[in-house]
C-alpha positions as CSV (number, residue, x, y, z in Angstrom):
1,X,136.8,101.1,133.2
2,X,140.0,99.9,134.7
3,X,138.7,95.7,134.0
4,X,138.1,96.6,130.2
5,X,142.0,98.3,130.2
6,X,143.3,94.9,131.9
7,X,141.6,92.9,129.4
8,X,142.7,95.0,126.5
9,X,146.4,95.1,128.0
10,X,146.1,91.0,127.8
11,X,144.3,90.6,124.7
12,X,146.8,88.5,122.8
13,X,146.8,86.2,126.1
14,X,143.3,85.7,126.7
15,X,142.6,85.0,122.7
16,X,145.6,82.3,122.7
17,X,144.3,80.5,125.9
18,X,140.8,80.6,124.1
19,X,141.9,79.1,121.3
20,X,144.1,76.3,123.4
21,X,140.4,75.5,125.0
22,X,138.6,75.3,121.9
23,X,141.1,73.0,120.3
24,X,140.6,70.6,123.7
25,X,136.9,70.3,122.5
26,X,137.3,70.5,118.4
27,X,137.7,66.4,117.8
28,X,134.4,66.2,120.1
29,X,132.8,68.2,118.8
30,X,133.6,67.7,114.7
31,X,134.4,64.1,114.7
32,X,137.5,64.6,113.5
33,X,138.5,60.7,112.7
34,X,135.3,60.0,110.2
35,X,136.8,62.4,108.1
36,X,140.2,60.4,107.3
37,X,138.4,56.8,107.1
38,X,138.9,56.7,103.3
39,X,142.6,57.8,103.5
40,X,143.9,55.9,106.6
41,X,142.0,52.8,104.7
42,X,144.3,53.4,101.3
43,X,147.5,55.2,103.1
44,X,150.3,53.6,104.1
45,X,152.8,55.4,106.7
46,X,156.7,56.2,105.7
47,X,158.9,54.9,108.7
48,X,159.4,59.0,109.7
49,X,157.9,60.0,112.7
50,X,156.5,63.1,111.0
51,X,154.4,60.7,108.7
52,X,154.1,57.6,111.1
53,X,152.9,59.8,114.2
54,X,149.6,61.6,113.0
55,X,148.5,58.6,111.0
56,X,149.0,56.2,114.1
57,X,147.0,59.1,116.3
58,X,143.9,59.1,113.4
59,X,144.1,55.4,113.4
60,X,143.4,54.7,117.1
61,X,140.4,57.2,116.6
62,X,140.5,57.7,120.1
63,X,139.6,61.1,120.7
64,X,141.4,62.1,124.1
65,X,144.8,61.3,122.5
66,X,143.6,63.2,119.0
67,X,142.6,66.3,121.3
68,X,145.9,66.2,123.1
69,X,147.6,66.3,119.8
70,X,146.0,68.7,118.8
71,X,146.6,70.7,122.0
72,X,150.2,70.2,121.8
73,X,150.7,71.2,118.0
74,X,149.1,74.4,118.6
75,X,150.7,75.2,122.0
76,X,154.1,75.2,120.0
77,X,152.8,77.4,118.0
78,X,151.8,79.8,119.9
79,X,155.1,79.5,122.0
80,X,156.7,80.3,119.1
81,X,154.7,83.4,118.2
82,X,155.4,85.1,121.4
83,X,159.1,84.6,121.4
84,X,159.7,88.3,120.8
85,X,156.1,89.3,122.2
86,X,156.4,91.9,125.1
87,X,154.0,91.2,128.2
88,X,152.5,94.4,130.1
89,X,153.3,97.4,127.0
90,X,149.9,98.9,127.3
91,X,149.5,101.8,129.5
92,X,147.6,100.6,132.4
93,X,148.7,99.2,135.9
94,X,149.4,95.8,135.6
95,X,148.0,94.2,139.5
96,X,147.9,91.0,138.0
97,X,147.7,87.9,140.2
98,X,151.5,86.1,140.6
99,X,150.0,82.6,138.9
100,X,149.0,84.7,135.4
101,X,152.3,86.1,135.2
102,X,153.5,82.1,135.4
103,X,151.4,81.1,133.1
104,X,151.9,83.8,130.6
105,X,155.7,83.3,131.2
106,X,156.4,79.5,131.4
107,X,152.9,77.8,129.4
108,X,152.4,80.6,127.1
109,X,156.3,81.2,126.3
110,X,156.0,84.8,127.1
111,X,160.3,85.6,127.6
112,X,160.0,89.4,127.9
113,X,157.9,91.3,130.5
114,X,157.8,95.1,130.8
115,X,158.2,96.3,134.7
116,X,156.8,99.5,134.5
117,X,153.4,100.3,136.2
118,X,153.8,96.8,137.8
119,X,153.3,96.9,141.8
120,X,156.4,96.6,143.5
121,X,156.2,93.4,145.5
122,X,155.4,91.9,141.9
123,X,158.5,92.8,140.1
124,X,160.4,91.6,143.1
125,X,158.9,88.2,142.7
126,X,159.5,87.7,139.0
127,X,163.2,89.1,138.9
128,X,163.9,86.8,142.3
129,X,162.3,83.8,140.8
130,X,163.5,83.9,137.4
131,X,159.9,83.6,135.5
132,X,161.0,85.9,132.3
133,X,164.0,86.1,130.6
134,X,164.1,89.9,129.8
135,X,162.5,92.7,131.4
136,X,163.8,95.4,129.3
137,X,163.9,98.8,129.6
138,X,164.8,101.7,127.6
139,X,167.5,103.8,129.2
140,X,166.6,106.6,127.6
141,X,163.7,106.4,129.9
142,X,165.6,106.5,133.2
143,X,168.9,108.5,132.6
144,X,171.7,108.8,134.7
145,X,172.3,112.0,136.3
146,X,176.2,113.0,136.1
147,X,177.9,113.9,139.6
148,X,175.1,112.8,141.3
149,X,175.5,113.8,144.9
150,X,176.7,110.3,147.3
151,X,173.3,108.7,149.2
152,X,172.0,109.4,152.5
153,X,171.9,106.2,154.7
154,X,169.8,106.7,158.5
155,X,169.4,104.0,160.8
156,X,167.7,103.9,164.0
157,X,166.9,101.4,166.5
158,X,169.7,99.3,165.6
159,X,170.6,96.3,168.1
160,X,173.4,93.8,168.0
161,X,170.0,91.0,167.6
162,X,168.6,92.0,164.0
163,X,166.1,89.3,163.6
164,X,163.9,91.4,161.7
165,X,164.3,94.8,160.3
166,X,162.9,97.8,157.5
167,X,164.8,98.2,154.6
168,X,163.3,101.9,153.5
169,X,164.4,102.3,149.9
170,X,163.6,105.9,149.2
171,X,164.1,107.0,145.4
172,X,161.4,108.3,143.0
173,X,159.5,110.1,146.0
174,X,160.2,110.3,149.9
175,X,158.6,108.1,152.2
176,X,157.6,109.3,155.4
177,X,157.9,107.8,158.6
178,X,153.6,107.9,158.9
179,X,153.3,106.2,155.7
180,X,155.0,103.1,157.9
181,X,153.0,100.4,158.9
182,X,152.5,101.1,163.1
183,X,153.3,97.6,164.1
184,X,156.7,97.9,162.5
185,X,157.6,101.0,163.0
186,X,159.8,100.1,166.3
187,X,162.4,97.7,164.5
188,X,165.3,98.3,163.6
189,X,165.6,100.7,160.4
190,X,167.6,101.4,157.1
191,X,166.8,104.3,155.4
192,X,168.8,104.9,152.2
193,X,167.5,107.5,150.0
194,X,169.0,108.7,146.8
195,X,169.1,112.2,147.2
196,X,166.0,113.4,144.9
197,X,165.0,116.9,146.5
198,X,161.5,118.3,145.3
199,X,162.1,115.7,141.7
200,X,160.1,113.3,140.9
201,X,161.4,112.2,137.8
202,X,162.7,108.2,137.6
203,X,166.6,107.8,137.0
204,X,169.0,105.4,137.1
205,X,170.9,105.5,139.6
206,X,174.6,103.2,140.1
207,X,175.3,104.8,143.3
208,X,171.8,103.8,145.1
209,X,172.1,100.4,143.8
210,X,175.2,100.0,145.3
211,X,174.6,101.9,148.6
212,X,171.9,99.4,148.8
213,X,173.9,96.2,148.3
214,X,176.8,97.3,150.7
215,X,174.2,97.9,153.5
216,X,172.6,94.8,153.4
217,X,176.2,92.9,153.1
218,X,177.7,94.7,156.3
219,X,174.8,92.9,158.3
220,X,175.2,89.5,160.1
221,X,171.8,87.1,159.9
222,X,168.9,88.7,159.3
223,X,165.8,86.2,159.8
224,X,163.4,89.3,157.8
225,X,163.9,91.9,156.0
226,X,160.8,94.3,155.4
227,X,161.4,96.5,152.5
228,X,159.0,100.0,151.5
229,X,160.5,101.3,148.6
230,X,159.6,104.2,146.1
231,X,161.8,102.8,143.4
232,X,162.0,102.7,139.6
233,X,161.9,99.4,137.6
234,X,165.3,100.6,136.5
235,X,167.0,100.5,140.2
236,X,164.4,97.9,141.5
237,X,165.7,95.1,139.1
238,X,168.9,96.1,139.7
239,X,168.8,96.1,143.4
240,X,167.1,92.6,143.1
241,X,169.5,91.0,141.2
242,X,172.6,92.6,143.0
243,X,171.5,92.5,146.9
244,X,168.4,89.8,146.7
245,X,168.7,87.4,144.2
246,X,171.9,85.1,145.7
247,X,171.9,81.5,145.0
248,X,172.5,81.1,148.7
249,X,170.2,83.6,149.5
250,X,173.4,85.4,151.3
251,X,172.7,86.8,154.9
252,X,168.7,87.1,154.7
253,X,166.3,84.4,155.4
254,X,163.1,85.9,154.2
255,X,162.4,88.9,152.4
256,X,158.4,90.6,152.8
257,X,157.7,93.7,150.2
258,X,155.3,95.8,151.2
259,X,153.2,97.9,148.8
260,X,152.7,101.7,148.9
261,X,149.0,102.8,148.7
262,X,148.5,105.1,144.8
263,X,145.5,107.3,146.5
264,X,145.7,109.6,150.1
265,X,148.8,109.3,152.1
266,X,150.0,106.7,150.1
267,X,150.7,104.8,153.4
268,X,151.7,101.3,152.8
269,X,149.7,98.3,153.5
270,X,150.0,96.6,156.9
271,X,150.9,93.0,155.2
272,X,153.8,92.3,153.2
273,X,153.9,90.2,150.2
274,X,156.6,87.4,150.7
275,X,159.1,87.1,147.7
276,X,161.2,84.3,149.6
């Protein structure tokens, strides 16, 4: 079942926030203080903080401030356990709700998150909002094809008023004009596609990450930008970071992902997911 892949794919997580909760609970439940009566009665502290610190915690005996130790101690070590632990390596698709990916990344001390088999709209958010340090990715995995043919770039519907327009970012597999939601399907369009014929095998590719960038640059204020895109983690983090992720947020106000469907005509759903 696809709940008991999720769970296995987040075992390390699940066991370390158990363990955070049962060390809440521990001085409750094991009276913790009664068991250092006899040395905080004969033990003096050295000035050090190391020494002074837990002897002035057992001493208050009051158990909130013992459990909060406790809690702390343990957090940085589990923090420092997972410095060079890699988030999202099992083989399963990760649809995992924006707020576990911030916990995992900024409580737990995840740094590195793997991209692949991640939904679209969610690797957006992360790279755009910074919450892991590293996604890598092996580049043996998505190689670069040599004399790769230049990108096809359609528009249609264009006005001099682009308030809101579709950003169709076609790479890894085409995307069909029925696969658009029907409310949107009369703004203005960008279709760049990375000239892929009948392959459907993930590269990385330079020239589609900068057709993409130079696009978005040549246009004035945009208030929304809807993007539908079939990329790879390779060229969706770099597209992020080189056309989306701007300090200033350049010449887009907001930016909506919208994810494809995996099952029937892959069509992609009639809500985006806001990333900013």
């Amino acid at each position: 079942m696809e709940i008991i892949k999720k769970i296995k794919a987040n075992f390390v997580q699940i066991v370390e926030v158990l363990i955070l909760i049962i060390v809440i609970f521990l001085p409750y439940m094991l009276d913790i203080p009664s068991w250092f009566v006899a040395y905080l009665k004969h033990h003096k502290p050295e000035p050090d903080i190391g020494d002074f610190l837990p002897y002035y915690i057992l001493k208050t005996g009051n158990m909130a401030i013992i459990s909060l130790s406790l809690l702390f101690v343990t957090l940085i070590a589990i923090r420092r356990y997972n410095k060079e632990f890699i988030m999202n390596n099992d083989n399963v698709y990760h649809n995992y709700p924006y707020v576990w990916y911030w916990f995992c990344a900024k409580v737990l001390g995840i740094k590195k998150c793997n991209l692949i088999l991640v939904p679209i709209y969610m690797q957006f958010k992360l790279v755009v909002e910074n919450i892991f340090k590293d996604y890598p990715l092996d580049e043996a995995d998505f190689p670069i094809i040599e004399d790769e043919p230049e990108c096809i770039v359609k528009k249609k519907n264009m006005r001099a008023d682009l308030l809101e327009i579709n950003l169709i970012l076609e790479d890894t597999y085409v995307i069909e004009s029925n696969q658009i939601p029907f409310r949107k399907k009369t703004l203005p369009t960008i279709k760049i596609s990375r000239n892929i014929g009948n392959s459907h095998t993930r590269h990385f590719s330079p020239k589609f990450v900068n057709a993409v960038s130079e696009e978005i640059r040549k246009l004035p204020q945009v208030y929304i930008v809807n993007v539908y895109a079939t990329t790879n983690p390779m060229n969706t983090v770099r597209i992020i970071r080189s056309t989306f992720k701007m300090a200033d947020r350049g010449n887009i106000q907001h930016v909506f992902v919208y994810q494809q469907k995996r099952s029937g005509m892959r069509r992609f759903d009639g809500k985006g997911h806001k990333i900013y």
